[in-house]
KOLZALUM-49038 format. One record per atom (N, C-alpha, C): residue number from 1; residue in three letters; atom name; x, y, z. Coordinates in steps of 0.02 Angstrom, whole numbers. Layout:
! KOLZALUM-49038
   i  aa at     xx     yy     zz
 NUM ala CA      X      Y      Z
...
***
This chain:
! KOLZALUM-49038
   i  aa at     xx     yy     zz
   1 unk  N    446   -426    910
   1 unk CA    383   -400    933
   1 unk  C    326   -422    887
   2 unk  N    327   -424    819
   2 unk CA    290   -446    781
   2 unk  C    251   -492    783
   3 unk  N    307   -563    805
   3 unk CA    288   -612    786
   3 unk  C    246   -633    848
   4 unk  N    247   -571    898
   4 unk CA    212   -603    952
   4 unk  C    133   -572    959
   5 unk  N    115   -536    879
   5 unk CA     72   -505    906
   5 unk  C     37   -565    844
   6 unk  N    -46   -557    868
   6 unk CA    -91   -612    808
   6 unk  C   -107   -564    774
   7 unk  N   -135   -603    713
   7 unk CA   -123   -567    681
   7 unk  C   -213   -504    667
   8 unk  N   -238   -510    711
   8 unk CA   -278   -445    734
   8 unk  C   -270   -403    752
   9 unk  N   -206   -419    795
   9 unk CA   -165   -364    830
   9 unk  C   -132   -319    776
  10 unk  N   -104   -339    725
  10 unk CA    -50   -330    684
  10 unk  C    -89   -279    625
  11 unk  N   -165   -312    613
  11 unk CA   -223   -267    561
  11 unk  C   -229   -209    622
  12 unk  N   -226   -206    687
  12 unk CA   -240   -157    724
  12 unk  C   -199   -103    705
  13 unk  N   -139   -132    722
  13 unk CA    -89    -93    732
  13 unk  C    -76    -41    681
  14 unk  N    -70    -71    617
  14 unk CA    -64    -66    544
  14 unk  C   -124     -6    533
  15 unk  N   -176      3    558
  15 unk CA   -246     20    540
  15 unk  C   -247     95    564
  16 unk  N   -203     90    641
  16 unk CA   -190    162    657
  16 unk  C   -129    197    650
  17 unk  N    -99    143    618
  17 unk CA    -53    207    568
  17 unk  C    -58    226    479
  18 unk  N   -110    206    462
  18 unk CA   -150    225    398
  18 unk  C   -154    297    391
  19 unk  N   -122    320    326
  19 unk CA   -147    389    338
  19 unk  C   -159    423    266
  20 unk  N   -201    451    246
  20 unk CA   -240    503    202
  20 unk  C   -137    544    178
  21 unk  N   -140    546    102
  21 unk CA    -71    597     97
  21 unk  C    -84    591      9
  22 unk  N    -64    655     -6
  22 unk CA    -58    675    -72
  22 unk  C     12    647   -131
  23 unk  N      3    640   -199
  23 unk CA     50    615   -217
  23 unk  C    119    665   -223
  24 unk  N    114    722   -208
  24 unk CA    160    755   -207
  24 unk  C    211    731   -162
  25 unk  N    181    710   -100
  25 unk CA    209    663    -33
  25 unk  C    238    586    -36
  26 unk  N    209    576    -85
  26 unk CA    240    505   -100
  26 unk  C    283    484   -162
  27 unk  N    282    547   -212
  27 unk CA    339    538   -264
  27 unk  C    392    523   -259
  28 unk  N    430    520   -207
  28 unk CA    501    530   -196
  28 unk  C    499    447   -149
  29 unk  N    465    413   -129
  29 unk CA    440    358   -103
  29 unk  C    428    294   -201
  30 unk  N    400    334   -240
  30 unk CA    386    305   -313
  30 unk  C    472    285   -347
  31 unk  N    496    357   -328
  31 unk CA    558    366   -370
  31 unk  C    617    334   -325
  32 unk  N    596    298   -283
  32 unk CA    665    271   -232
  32 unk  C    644    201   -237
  33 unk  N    586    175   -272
  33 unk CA    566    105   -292
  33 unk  C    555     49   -239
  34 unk  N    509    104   -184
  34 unk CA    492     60   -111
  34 unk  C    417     80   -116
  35 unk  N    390    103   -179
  35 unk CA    302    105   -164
  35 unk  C    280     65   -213
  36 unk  N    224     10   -152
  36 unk CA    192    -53   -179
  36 unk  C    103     -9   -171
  37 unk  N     75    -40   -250
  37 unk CA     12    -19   -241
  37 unk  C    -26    -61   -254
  38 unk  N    -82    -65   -214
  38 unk CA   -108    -97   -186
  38 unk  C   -219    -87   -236
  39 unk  N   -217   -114   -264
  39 unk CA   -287   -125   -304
  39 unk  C   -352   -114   -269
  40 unk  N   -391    -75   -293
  40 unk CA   -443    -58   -225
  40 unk  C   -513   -107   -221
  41 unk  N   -485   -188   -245
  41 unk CA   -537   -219   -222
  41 unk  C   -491   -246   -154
  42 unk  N   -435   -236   -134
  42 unk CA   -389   -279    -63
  42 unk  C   -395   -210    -27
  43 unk  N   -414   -246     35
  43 unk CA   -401   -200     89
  43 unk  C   -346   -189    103
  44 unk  N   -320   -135    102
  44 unk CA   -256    -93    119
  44 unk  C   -232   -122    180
  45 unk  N   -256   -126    228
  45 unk CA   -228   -142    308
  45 unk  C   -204   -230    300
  46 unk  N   -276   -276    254
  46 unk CA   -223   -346    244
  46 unk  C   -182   -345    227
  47 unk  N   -163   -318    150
  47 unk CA   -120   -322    131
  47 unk  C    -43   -311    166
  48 unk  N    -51   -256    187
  48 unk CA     12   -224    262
  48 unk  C     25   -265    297
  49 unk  N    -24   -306    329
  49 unk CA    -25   -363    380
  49 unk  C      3   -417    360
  50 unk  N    -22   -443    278
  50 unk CA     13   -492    273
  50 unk  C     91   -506    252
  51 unk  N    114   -437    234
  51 unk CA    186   -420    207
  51 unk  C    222   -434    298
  52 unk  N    192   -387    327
  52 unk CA    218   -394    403
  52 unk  C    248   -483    417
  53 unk  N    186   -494    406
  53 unk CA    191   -577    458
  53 unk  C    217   -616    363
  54 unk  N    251   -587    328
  54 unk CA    274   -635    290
  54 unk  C    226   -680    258
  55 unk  N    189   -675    240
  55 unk CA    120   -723    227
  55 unk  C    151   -738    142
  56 unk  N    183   -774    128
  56 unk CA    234   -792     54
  56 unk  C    156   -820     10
  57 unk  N    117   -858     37
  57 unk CA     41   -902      6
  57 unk  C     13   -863    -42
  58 unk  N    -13   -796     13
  58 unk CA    -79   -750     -5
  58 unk  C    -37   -691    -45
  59 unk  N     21   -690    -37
  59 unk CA     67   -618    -59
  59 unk  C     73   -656   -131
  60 unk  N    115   -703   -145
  60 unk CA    130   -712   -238
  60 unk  C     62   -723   -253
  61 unk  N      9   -746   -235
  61 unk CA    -67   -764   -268
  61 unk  C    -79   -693   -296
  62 unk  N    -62   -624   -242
  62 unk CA    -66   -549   -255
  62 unk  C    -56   -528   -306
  63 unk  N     43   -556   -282
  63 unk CA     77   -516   -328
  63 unk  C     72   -540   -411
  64 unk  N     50   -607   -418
  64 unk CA     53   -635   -491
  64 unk  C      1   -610   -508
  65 unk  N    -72   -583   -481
  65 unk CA   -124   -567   -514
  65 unk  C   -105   -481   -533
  66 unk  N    -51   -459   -518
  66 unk CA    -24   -394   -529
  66 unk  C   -107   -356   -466
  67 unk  N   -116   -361   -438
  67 unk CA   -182   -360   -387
  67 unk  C   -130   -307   -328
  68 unk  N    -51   -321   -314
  68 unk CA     -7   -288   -282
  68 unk  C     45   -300   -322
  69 unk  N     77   -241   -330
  69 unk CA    141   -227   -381
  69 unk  C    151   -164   -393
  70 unk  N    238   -148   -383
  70 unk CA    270    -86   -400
  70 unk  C    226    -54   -471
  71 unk  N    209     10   -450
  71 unk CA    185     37   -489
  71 unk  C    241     63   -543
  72 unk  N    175     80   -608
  72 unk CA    226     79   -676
  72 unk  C    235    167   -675
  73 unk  N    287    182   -721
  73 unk CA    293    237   -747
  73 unk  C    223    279   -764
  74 unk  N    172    256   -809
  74 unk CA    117    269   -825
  74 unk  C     62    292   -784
  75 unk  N     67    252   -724
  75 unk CA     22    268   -677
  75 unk  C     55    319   -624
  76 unk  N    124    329   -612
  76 unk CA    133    382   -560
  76 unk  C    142    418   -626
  77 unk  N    124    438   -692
  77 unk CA    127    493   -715
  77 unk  C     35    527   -708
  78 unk  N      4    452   -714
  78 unk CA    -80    502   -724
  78 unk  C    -75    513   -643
  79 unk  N    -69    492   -584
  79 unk CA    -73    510   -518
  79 unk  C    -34    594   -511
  80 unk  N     26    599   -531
  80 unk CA     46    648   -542
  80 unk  C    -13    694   -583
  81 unk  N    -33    699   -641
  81 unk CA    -78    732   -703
  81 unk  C   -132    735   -662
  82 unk  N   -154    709   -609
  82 unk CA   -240    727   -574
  82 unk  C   -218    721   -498
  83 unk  N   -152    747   -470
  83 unk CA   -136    757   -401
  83 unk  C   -181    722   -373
  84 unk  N   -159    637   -366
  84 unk CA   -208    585   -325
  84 unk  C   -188    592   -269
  85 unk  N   -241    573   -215
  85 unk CA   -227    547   -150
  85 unk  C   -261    478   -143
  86 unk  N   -209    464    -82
  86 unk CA   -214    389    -63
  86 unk  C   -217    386    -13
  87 unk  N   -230    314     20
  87 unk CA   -221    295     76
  87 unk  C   -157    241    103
  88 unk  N   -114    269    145
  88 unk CA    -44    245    141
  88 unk  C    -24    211    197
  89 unk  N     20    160    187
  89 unk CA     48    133    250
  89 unk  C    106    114    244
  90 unk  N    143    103    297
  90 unk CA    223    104    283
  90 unk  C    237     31    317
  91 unk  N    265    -30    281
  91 unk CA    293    -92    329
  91 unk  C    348    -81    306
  92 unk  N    416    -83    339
  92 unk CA    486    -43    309
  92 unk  C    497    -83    270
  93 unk  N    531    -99    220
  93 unk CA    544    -35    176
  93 unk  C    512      1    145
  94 unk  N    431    -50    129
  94 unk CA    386    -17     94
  94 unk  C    333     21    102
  95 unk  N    326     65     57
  95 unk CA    233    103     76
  95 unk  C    198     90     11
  96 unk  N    138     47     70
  96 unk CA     88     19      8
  96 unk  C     58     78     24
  97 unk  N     26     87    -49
  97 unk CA    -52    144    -61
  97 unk  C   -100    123    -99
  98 unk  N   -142    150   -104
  98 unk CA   -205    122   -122
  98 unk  C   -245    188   -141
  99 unk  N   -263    222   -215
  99 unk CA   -280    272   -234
  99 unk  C   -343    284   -198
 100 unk  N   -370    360   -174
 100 unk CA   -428    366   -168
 100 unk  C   -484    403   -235
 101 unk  N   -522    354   -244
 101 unk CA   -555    375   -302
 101 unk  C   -580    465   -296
 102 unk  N   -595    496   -344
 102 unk CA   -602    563   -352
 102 unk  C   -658    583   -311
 103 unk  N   -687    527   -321
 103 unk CA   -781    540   -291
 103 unk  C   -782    535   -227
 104 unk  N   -730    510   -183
 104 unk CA   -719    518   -106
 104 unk  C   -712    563    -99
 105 unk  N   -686    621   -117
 105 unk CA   -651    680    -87
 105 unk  C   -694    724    -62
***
């Protein structure tokens, strides 16, 4: 089904299943070593999109700038220490998030 959608379709798709969730909700997502986070100069929904459609180019350019990468110990401890929320999306296996700064709330 994927591969038949373009890939506008796919930022669509991706876009309405985005959802607002606390880190209490995603610890157990941290501690099972399937949450990719995602830097808040990249839009959350590309990034999803391009994991979807396999995009190998734009994903290691990501992942080497550490720009997307398994988060460290350090950071799900201060997310934990100031109960962050994010904005989350799930491409199986993974859920990327993307912190929401304090000043949104």
């Amino acid at each position: 089904m994927e591969s038949a959608e373009s890939l506008d379709e796919t930022r669509a798709r991706l876009n309405a299943e985005t959802a607002r969730i606390g880190w209490a909700e995603l610890e157990r997502h941290f501690a099972r070593g399937v949450m990719i986070r995602v830097d808040a100069d990249l839009d959350l929904v590309e990034v999803a999109a391009r994991m979807v459609r396999d995009d190998k180019v734009v994903l290691e350019e990501w992942l080497a700038s550490g720009r997307v990468a398994h988060p460290s110990g350090a950071e799900a401890a201060g997310w934990y220490e100031r109960s962050a929320e994010f904005w989350a999306v799930v491409t199986a296996p993974w859920v990327l998030v993307q912190e929401i700064p304090p000043s949104e709330d």
